[in-house]
C-alpha positions in Angstrom: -25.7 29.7 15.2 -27.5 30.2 12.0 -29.9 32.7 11.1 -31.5 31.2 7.5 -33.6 34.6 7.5 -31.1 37.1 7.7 -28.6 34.4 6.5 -25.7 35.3 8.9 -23.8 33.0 11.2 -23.1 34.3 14.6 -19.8 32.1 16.0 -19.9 33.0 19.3 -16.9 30.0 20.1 -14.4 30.9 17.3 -15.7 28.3 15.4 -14.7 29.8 11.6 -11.2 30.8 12.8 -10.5 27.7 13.6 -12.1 25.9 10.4 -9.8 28.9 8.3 -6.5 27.7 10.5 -7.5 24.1 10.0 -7.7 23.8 13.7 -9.0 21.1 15.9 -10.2 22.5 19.5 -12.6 21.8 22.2 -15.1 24.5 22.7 -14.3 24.6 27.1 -10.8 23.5 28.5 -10.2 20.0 26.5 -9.3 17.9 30.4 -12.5 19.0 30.9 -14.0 18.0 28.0 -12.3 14.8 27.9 -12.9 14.0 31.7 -16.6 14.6 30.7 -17.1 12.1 28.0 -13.9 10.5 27.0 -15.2 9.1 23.3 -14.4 12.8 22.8 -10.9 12.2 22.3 -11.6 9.5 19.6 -13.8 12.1 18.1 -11.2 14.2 17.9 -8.8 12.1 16.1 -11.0 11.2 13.5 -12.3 14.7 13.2 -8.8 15.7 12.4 -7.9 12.4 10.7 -10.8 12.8 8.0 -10.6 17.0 7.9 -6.8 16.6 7.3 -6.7 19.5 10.4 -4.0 19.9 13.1 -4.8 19.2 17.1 -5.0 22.6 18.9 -1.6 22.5 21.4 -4.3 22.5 24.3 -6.2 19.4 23.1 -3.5 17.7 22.1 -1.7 17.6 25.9 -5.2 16.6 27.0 -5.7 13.7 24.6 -2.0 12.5 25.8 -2.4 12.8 29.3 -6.0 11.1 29.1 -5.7 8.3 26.7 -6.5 5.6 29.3 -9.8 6.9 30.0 -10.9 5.2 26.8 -10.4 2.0 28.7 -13.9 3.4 30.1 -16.0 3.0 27.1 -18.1 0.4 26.1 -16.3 -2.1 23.2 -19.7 -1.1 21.1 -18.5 2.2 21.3 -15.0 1.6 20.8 -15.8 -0.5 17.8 -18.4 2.3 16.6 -15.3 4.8 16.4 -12.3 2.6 15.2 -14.9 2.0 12.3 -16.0 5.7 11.8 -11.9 6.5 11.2 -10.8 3.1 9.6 -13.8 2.4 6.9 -15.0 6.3 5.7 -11.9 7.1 3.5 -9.1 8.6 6.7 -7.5 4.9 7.3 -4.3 6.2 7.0 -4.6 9.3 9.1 -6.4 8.1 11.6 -3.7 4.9 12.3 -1.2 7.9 12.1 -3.0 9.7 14.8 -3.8 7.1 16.6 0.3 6.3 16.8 1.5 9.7 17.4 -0.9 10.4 20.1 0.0 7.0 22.1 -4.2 5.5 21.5 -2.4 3.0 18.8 -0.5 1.3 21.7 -4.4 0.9 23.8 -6.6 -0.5 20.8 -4.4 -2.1 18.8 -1.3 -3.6 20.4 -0.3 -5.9 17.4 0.1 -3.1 15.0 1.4 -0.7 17.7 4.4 -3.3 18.0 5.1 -3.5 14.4 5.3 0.3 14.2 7.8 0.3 17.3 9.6 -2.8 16.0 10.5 -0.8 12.3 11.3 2.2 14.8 8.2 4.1 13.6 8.6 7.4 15.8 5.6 9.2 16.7 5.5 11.9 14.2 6.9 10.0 11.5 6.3 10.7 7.6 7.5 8.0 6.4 5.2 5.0 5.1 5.3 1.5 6.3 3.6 -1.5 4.8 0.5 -0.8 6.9 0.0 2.5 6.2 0.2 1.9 2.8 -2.6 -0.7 3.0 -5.1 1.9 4.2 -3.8 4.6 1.9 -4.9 2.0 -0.9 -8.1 1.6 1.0 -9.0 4.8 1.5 -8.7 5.6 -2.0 -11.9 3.5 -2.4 -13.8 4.7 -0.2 -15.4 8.1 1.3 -17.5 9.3 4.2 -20.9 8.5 1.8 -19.6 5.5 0.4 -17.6 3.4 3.3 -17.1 -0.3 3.6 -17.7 -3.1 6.0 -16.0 -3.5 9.4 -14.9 -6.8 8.5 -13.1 -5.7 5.6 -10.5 -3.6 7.6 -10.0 -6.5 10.3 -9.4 -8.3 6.9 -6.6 -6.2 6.1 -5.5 -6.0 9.9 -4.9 -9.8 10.2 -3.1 -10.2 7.2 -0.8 -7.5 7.5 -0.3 -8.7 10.7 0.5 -12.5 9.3 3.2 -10.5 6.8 4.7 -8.8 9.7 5.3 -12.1 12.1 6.4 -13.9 8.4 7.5 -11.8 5.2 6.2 -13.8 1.9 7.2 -13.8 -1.2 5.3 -11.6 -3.1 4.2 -13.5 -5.9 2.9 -15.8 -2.9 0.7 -13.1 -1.6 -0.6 -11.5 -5.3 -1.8 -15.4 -5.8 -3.7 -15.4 -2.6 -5.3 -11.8 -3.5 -6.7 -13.0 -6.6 -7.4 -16.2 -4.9 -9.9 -14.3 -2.7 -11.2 -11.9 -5.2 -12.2 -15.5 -7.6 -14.0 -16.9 -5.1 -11.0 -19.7 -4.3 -10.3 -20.8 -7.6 -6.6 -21.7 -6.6 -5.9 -23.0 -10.1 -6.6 -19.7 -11.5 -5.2 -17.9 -9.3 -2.2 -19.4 -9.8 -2.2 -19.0 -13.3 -2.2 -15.4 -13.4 -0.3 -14.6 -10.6 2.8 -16.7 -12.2 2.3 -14.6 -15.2 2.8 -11.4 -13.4 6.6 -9.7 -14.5 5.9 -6.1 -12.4 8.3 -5.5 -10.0 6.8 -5.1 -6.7 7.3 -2.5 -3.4 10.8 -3.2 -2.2 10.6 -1.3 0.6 8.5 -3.8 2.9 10.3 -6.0 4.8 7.2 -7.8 4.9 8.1 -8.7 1.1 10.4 -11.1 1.0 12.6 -11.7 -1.7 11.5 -13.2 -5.2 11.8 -16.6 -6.0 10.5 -19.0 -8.8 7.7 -21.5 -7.4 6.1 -24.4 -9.5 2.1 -24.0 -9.3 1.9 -26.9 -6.5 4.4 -25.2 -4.5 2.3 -21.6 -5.0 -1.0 -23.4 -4.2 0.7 -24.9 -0.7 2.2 -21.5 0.2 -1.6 -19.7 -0.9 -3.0 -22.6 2.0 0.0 -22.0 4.6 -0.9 -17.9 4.2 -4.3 -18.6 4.8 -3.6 -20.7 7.9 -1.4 -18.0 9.0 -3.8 -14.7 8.4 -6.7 -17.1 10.3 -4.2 -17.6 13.5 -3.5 -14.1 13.3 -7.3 -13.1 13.1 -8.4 -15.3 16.2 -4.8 -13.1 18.4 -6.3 -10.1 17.3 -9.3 -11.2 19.4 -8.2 -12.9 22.2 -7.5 -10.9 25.8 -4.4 -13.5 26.5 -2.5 -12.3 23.5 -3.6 -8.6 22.9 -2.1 -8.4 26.5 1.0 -10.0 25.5 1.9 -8.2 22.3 4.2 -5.7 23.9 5.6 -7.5 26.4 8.9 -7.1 25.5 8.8 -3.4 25.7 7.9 -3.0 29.6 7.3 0.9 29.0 4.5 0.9 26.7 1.4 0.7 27.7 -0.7 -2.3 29.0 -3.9 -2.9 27.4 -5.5 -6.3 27.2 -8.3 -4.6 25.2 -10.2 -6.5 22.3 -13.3 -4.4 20.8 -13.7 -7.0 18.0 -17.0 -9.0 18.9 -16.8 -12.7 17.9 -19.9 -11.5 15.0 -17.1 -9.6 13.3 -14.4 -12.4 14.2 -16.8 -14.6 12.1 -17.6 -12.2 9.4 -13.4 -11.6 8.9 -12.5 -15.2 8.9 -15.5 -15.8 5.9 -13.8 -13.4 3.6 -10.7 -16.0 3.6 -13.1 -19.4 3.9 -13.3 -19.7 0.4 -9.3 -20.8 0.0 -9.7 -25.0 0.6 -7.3 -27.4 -0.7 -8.0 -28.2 -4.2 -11.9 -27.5 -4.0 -13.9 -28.5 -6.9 -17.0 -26.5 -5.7 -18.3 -23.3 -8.0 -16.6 -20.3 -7.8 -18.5 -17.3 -6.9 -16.8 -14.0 -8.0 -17.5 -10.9 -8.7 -17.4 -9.9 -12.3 -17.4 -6.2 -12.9 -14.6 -3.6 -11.7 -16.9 -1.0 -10.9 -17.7 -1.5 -7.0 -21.3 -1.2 -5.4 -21.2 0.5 -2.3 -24.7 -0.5 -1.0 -23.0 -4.2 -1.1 -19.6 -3.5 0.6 -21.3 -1.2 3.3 -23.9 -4.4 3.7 -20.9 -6.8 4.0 -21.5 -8.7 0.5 -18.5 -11.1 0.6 -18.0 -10.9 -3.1 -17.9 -7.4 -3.0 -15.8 -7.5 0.4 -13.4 -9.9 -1.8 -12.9 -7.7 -4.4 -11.9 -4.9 -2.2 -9.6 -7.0 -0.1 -8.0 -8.6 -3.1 -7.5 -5.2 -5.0 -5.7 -3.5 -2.2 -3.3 -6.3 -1.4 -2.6 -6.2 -5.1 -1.8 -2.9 -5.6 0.2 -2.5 -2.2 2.4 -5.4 -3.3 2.5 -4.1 -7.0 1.7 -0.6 -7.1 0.8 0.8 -10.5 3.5 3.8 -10.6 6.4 0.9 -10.6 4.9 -0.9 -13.5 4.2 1.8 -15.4 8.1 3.3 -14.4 
């Protein structure tokens, strides 16, 4: 509590020791917490996700032992707190949260296998192609300056697309700047062929180089696409959510999908621009600089430029080039 006249906090709850040792913890015993309102583990997660702070030992053996109770909220609220951690700047964190305290394996199966398929332990620091993604995203962003939902499913079905068939990377920089242009294919094509940075070799994801002529780029730009959209409509179906880890009988079931069809809609126009040899006008964003009142609104031009420039620089990052 606050007194603004005599300008002294009182912390009757231990409160500032906890902020000084970086500390996440429930103010009563965290089951009961938890059992009381179980968005509170989420909250905790992306508390600690976004703060960089440590679970308390206590709140972290309640968040493990009652991770199913989430099943319990409503998908608004789900969604309202998968986008609070994934599209404020803590994207990264939050996914390695989410993993390490089992939640991963509940909300989002498909990348929960890929992280058990690469034998991604629980408290792993190592990076993955995923992870990587979201620490290029959350470079972008910030908790007053955060993007659209869609954007991150964006990211979510094509990393998931790259993880059921590695590309060639030269195929996937093309379809980037395909996206960011608007679905000018011909350019895209262009520059990408013209690209001699070496790119991330440590994604399987990535597979290995090979010289394409500009019609075979173009088809493998279309096949990508195709591939991403199939990948978008599992993410949102029970049938396959529910299957995803079904070859690993000890994980946990979860047929949950929080992704409404609005957002399914809103995802799949960020990649509806890529047609087979369109001849419409492009519509692309121009400048660099990114306006936030845009992305948070869902502008797909801005959305495209986003999308496009954190494929790019996960595929290509800037150290290797300049190394």
């Amino acid at each position: 509590m606050f007194d603004p006249f005599a300008k002294i906090v009182y912390d009757y709850m231990g409160g500032m020791e906890d902020i000084i040792k970086a500390k996440v913890r429930t103010m009563v015993p965290a089951a009961t917490s938890f059992q009381e309102d179980c968005a509170r583990i989420l909250r905790a997660i992306r508390i600690a996700a976004r703060l960089g702070f440590s679970i308390s030992t206590e709140t972290a053996r309640s968040v493990k032992h009652l991770s199913y109770s989430i099943l319990r909220l409503d998908k608004g609220r789900l969604l309202m707190e998968m986008n609070y951690m994934l599209a404020y700047g803590s994207g990264e964190a939050s996914l390695r949260l989410l993993w390490k305290f089992g939640l991963l394996d509940i909300l989002l199966p498909f990348q929960a296998l890929y992280f058990v398929r690469h034998g991604f332990r629980r408290r792993d620091k190592r990076t993955n192609m995923l992870l990587s993604l979201f620490f290029n995203l959350d470079k972008l962003l910030a908790p007053n300056s955060p993007c659209h939902s869609s954007l991150w499913v964006g990211i979510l079905a094509l990393h998931k697309s790259l993880s059921d068939q590695p590309r060639n990377p030269l195929v996937i920089a093309a379809f980037s700047l395909a996206v960011h242009n608007g679905g000018n294919l011909l350019e895209a094509v262009d520059i990408a062929r013209r690209i001699n940075k070496p790119h991330d070799i440590r994604f399987p994801e990535l597979s290995d180089p090979c010289d394409l002529n500009a019609k075979a780029l173009e088809n493998e730009i279309l096949d990508l696409v195709e591939s991403v959209k199939v990948s978008l409509l599992q993410m949102t179906s029970r049938h396959s959510v529910a299957r995803a880890m079904v070859d690993y009988p000890q994980a946990p079931h979860s047929d949950m999908v929080f992704i409404p069809l609005g957002m399914y809609l809103k995802a799949l126009s960020i990649f509806d621009c890529l047609k087979v040899s369109s001849c419409k006008k492009f519509l692309s964003k121009k400048s660099r600089k990114i306006d936030y009142e845009s992305l948070a609104r869902g502008d797909l031009p801005e959305i495209r430029h986003l999308f496009a420039r954190v494929v790019f620089d996960t595929v290509y990052p800037l150290h290797l080039g300049q190394s």
